[in-house]
LOMI-14012 format. One record per residue (C-alpha): z, x, y; residue number from 1. Coordinates in pm, 1 decimal, decimal comma. Last residue first. Layout:
N
Z | X | Y | NUM .
...
***
This chain:
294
-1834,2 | -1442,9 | 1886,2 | 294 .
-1841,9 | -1055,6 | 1779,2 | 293 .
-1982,5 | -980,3 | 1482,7 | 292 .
-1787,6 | -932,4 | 1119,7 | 291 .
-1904,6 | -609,3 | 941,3 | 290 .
-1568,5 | -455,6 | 913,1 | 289 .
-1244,1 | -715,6 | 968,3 | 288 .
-997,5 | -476,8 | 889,1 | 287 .
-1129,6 | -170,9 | 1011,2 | 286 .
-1236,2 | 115,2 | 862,8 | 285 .
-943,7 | 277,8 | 835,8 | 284 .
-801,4 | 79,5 | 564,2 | 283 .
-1112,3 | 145,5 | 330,2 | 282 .
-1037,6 | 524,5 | 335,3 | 281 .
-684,7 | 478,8 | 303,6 | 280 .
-735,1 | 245,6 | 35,9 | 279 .
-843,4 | 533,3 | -210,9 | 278 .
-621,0 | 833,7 | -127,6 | 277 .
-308,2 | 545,4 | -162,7 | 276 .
-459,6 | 468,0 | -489,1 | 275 .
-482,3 | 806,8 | -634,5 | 274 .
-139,7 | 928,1 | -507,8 | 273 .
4,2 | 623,6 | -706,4 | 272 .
-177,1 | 735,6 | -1032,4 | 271 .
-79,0 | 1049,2 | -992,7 | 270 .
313,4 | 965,1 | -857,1 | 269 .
442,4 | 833,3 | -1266,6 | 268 .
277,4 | 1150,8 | -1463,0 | 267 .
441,4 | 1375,7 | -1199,2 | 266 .
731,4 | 1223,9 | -1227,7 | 265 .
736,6 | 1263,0 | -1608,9 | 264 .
733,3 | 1593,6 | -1532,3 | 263 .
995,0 | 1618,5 | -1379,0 | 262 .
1204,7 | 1411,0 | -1608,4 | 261 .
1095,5 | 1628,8 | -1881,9 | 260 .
1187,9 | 1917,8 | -1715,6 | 259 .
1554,7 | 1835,1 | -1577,6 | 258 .
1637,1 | 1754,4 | -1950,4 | 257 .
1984,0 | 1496,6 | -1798,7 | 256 .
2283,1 | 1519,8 | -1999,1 | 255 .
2628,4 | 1409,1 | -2055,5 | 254 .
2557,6 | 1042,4 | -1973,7 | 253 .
2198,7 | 1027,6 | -1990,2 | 252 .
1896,6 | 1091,9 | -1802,9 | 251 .
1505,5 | 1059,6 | -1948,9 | 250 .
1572,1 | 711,0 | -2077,3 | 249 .
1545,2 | 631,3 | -1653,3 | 248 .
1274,8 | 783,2 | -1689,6 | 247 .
1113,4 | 519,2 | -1923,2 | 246 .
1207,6 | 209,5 | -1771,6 | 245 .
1026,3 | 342,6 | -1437,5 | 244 .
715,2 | 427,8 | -1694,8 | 243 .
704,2 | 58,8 | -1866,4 | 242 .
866,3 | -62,7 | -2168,3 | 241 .
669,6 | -233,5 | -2434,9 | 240 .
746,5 | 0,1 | -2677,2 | 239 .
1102,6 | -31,8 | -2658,8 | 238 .
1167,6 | -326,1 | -2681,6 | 237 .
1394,7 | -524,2 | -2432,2 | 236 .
1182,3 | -606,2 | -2160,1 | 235 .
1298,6 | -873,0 | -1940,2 | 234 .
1583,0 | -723,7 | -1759,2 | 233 .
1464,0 | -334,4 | -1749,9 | 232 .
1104,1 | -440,1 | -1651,1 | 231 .
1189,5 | -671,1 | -1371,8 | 230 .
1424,8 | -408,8 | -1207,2 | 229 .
1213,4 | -109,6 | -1201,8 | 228 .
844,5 | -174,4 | -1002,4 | 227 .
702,3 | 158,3 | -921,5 | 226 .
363,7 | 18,4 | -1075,5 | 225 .
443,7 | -335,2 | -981,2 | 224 .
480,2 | -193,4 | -616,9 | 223 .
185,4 | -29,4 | -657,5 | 222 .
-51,6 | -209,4 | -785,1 | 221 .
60,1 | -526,6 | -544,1 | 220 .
-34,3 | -268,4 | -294,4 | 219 .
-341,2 | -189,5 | -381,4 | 218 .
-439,5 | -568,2 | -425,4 | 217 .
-288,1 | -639,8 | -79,8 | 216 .
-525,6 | -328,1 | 84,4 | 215 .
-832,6 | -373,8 | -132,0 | 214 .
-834,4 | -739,7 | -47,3 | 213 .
-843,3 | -632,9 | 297,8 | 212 .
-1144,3 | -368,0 | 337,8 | 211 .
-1315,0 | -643,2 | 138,9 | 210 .
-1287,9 | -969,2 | 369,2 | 209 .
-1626,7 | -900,3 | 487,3 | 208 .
-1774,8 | -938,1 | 179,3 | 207 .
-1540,1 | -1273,7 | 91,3 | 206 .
-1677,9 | -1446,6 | 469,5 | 205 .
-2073,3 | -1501,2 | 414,3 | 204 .
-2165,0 | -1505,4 | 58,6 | 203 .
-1859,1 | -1630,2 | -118,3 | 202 .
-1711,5 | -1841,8 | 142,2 | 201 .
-2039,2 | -2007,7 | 220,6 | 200 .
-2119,8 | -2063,8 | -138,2 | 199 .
-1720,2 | -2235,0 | -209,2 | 198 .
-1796,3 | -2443,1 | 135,0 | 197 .
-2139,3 | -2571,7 | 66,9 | 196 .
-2471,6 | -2363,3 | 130,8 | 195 .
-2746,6 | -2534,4 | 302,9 | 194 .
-2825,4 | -2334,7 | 565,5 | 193 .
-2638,7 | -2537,3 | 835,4 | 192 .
-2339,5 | -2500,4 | 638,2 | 191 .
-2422,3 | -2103,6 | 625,3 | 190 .
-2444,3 | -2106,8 | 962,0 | 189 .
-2122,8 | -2331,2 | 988,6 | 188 .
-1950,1 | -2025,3 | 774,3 | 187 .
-2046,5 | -1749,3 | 1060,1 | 186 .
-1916,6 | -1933,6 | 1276,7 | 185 .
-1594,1 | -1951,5 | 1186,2 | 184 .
-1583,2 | -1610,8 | 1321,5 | 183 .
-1414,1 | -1367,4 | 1080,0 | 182 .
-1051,8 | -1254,2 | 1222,4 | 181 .
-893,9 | -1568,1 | 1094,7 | 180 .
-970,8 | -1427,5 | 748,8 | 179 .
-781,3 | -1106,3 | 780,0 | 178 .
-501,5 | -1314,6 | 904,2 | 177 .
-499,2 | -1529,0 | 614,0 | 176 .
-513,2 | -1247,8 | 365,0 | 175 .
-165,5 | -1080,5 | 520,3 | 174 .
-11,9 | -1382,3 | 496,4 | 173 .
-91,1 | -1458,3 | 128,4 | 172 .
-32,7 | -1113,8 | 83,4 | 171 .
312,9 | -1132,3 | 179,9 | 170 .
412,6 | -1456,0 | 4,9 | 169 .
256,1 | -1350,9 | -331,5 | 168 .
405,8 | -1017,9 | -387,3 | 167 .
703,8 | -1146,3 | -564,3 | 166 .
558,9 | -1443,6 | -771,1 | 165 .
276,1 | -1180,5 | -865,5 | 164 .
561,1 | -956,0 | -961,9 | 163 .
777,9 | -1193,3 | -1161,6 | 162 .
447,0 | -1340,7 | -1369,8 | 161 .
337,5 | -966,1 | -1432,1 | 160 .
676,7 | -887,7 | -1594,9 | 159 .
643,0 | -1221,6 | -1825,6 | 158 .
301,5 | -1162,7 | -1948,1 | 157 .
474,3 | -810,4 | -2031,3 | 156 .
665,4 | -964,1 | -2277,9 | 155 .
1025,7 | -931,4 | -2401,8 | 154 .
1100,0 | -1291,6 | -2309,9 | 153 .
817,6 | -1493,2 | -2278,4 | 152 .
958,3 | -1813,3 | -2469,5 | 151 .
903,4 | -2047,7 | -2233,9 | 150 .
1239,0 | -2173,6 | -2214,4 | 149 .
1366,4 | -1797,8 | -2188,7 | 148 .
1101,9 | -1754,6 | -1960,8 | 147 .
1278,8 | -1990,9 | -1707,2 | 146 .
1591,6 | -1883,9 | -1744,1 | 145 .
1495,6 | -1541,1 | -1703,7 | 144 .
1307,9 | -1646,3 | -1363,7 | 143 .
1654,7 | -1854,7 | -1261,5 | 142 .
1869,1 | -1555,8 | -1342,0 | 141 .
1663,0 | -1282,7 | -1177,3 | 140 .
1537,4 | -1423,2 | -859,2 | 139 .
1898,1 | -1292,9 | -671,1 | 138 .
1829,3 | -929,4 | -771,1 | 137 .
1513,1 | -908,9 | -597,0 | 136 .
1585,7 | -948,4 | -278,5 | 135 .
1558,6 | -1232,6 | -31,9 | 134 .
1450,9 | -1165,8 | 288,5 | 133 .
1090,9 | -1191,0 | 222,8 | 132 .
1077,6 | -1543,0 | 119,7 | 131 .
1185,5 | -1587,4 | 509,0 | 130 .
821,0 | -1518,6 | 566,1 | 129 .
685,6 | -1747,7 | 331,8 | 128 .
897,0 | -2026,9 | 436,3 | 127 .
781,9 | -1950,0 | 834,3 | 126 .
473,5 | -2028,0 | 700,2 | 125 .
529,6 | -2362,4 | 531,2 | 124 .
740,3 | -2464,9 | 805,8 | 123 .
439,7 | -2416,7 | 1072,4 | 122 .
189,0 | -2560,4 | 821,7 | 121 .
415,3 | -2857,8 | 808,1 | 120 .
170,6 | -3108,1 | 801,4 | 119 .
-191,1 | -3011,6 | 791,4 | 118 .
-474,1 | -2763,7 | 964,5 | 117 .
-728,5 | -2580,9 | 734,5 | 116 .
-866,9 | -2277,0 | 800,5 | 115 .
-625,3 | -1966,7 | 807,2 | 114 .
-391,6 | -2149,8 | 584,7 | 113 .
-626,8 | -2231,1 | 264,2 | 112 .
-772,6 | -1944,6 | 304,0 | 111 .
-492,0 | -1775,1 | 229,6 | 110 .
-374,4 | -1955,9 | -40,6 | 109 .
-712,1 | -1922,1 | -209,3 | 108 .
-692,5 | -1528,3 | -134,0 | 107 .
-321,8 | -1522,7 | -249,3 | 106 .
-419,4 | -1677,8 | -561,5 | 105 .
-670,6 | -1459,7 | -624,8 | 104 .
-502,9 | -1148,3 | -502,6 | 103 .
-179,9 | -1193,4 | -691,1 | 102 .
-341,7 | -1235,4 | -1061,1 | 101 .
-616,5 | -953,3 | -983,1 | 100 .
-352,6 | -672,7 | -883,1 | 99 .
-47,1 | -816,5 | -1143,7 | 98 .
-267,8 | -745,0 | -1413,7 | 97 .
-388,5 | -409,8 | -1294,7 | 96 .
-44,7 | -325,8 | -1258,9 | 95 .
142,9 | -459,9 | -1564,2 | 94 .
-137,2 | -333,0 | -1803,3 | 93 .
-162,7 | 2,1 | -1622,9 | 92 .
258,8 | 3,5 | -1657,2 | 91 .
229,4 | -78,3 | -2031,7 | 90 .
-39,3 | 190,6 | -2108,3 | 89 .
169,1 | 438,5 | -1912,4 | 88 .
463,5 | 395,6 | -2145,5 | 87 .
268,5 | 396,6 | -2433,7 | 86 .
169,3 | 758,2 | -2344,2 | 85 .
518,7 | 821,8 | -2238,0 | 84 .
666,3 | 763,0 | -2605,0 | 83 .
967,3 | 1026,5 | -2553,8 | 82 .
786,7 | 1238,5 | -2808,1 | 81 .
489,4 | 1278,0 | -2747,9 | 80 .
368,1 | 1199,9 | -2338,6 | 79 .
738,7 | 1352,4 | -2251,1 | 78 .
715,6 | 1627,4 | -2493,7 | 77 .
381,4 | 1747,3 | -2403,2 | 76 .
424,8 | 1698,9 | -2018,6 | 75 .
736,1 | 1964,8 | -1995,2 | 74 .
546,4 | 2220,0 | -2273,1 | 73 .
301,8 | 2212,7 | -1981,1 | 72 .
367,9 | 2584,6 | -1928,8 | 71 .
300,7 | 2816,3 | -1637,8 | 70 .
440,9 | 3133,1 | -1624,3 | 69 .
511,2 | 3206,0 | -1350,3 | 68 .
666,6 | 2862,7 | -1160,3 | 67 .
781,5 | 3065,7 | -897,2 | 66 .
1160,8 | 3046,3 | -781,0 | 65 .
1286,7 | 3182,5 | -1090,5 | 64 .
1587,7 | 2989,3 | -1259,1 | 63 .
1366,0 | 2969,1 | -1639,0 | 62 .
1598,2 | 2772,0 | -1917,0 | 61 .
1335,5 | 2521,3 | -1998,7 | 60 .
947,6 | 2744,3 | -1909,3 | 59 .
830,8 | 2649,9 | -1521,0 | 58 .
567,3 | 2374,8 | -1446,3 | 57 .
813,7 | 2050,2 | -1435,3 | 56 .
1073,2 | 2254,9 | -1293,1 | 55 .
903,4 | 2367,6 | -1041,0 | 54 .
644,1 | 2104,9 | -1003,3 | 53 .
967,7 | 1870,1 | -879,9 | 52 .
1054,6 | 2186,5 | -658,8 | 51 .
726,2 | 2160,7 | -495,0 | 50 .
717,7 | 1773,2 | -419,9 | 49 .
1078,9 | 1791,5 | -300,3 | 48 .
940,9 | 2094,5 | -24,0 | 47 .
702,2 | 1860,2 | 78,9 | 46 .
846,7 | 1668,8 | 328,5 | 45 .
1104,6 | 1875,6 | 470,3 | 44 .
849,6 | 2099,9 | 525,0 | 43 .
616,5 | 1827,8 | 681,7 | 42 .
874,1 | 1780,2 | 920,8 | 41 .
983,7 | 2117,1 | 1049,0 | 40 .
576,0 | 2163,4 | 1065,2 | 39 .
523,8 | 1815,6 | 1264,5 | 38 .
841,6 | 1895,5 | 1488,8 | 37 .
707,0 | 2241,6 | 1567,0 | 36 .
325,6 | 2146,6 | 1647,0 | 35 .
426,4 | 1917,4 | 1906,6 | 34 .
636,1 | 2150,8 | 2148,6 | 33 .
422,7 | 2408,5 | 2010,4 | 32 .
136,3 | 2283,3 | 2202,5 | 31 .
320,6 | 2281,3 | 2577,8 | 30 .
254,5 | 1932,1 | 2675,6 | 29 .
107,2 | 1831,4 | 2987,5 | 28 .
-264,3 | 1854,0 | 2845,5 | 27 .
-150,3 | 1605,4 | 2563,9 | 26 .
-25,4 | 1346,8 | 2853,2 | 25 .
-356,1 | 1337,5 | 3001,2 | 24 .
-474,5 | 1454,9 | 3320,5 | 23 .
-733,6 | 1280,3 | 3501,7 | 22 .
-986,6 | 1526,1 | 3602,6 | 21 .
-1056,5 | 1418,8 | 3995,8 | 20 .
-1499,2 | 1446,8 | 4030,6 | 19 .
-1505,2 | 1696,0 | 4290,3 | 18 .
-1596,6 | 1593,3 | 4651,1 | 17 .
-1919,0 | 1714,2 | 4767,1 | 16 .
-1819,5 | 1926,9 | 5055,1 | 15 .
-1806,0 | 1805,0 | 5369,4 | 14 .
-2099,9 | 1830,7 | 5641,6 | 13 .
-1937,7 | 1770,8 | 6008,4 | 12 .
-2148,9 | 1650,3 | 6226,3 | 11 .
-2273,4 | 1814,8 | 6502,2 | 10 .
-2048,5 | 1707,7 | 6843,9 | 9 .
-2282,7 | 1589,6 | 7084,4 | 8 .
-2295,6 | 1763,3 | 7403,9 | 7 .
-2049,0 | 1677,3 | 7671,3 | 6 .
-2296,8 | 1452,1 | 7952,2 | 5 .
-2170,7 | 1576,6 | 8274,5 | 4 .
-2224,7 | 1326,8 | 8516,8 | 3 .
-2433,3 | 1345,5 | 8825,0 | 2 .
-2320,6 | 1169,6 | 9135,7 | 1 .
***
């Protein structure tokens, strides 16, 4: 009996399969559905700054909507005559100050909890962060009470003292982490080298803690710098004042020269704007830059 043998079936060449183009959640999103919220917000957003260089640009008395012509009367009589030059000394003084003063101690602090272990660490910690709750108002009385005894009333020794006792919990916990993200490695090699701890430190860990000490100093800058309550309580004369004490001489009762507390505004935000430009460009590179992977 013969069998039929059914041919072979040829096989069946597919074609290549294209690579499958994962679509991402931008592509699925009409553009102007995220270009519309940004612009609404970033008119909201600078539409202040413009009318604050309205009036601050624009001749007293002017209501036009374009500061034409442009006059800097505004920043003459605030930096003259309502004493904003010495103003701005004071508030450099208080800032710079208060930079340096809160991130030494909160670098030695820091360290301190990132690499040693001891009793209450845990408490100690969770003290620091509960610092953070309390406000301002409530250190007044026992800090004037204290520079009352030490006679640093109506200085700016005593200003800087408040701010670096202000700043001091969050940067020493924002330092600590920074330095738990450097390899403790990197210090035993130095050990092993022949360097002692305070060497080590110096050499191996403090230039890669950089990118963060320029963050907590910047910001102790700048919240002394915008700093208002401390000022007004223990600074009573006048020309040791700083520039948030000093706009606030800008407004009165019956009055307020719209002008000259524009512009002194603008005097006050430059140096702020300045910073914030100036960390942001250490900030994104990384907070622990330069440290290898373990």
């Amino acid at each position: 009996m013969i069998t039929e043998i059914a041919p072979e079936a040829e096989p069946v060449v597919s074609a290549p399969a294209r690579p499958h183009r994962r679509r991402r959640a931008w592509d699925e999103v009409p553009r102007w559905q995220i270009y519309l919220p940004l612009g609404i917000y970033l008119l909201f957003t600078l539409v202040p700054f413009y009318w604050i260089l309205l009036f601050a640009l624009r001749p007293a008395g002017s209501t036009s909507l374009v500061p034409w012509p442009v006059t800097f009367d505004h920043f003459q009589k605030v930096w003259t005559e309502r004493s904003f030059g010495t103003y701005f000394t004071n508030s450099v003084y208080v800032g710079v100050a208060t930079l340096l003063l809160t991130t030494v101690v909160a670098l030695a602090g820091g360290y301190a909890l990132a690499r040693f272990d001891f009793r209450l660490k845990r408490g100690f910690m969770l003290a620091l962060l509960c610092s953070q709750f309390v406000p301002g108002t409530l250190l007044l009385v026992p800090l004037f009470q204290i520079f009352a005894r030490l006679q640093m009333i109506n200085s700016l020794g005593s200003v800087v003292i408040a701010e670096t006792v202000f700043q001091l919990p969050l940067s020493m916990i924002l330092i600590s982490g920074f330095i738990r993200n450097v390899p403790y490695s990197l210090e035993e090699a130095a050990w092993v080298d022949g360097c002692n701890r305070l060497t080590a430190f110096r050499i191996v860990v403090l230039p890669l803690l950089r990118p963060g000490l320029v963050a907590v100093g910047s910001f102790a800058f700048v919240h002394a710098w915008n700093h208002f309550l401390f000022a007004l309580m223990f600074l009573s004369d006048q020309s040791k004042q700083t520039i948030p004490v000093g706009l606030n001489t800008l407004m009165s009762a019956d009055s307020v020269d719209l002008g000259a507390l524009a512009a002194g505004g603008i005097i006050a935000a430059v140096p702020v704007v300045i910073v914030f430009a100036f960390i942001q460009k250490w900030l994104i590179t990384g907070f622990s830059a330069g440290a290898v992977k373990g």
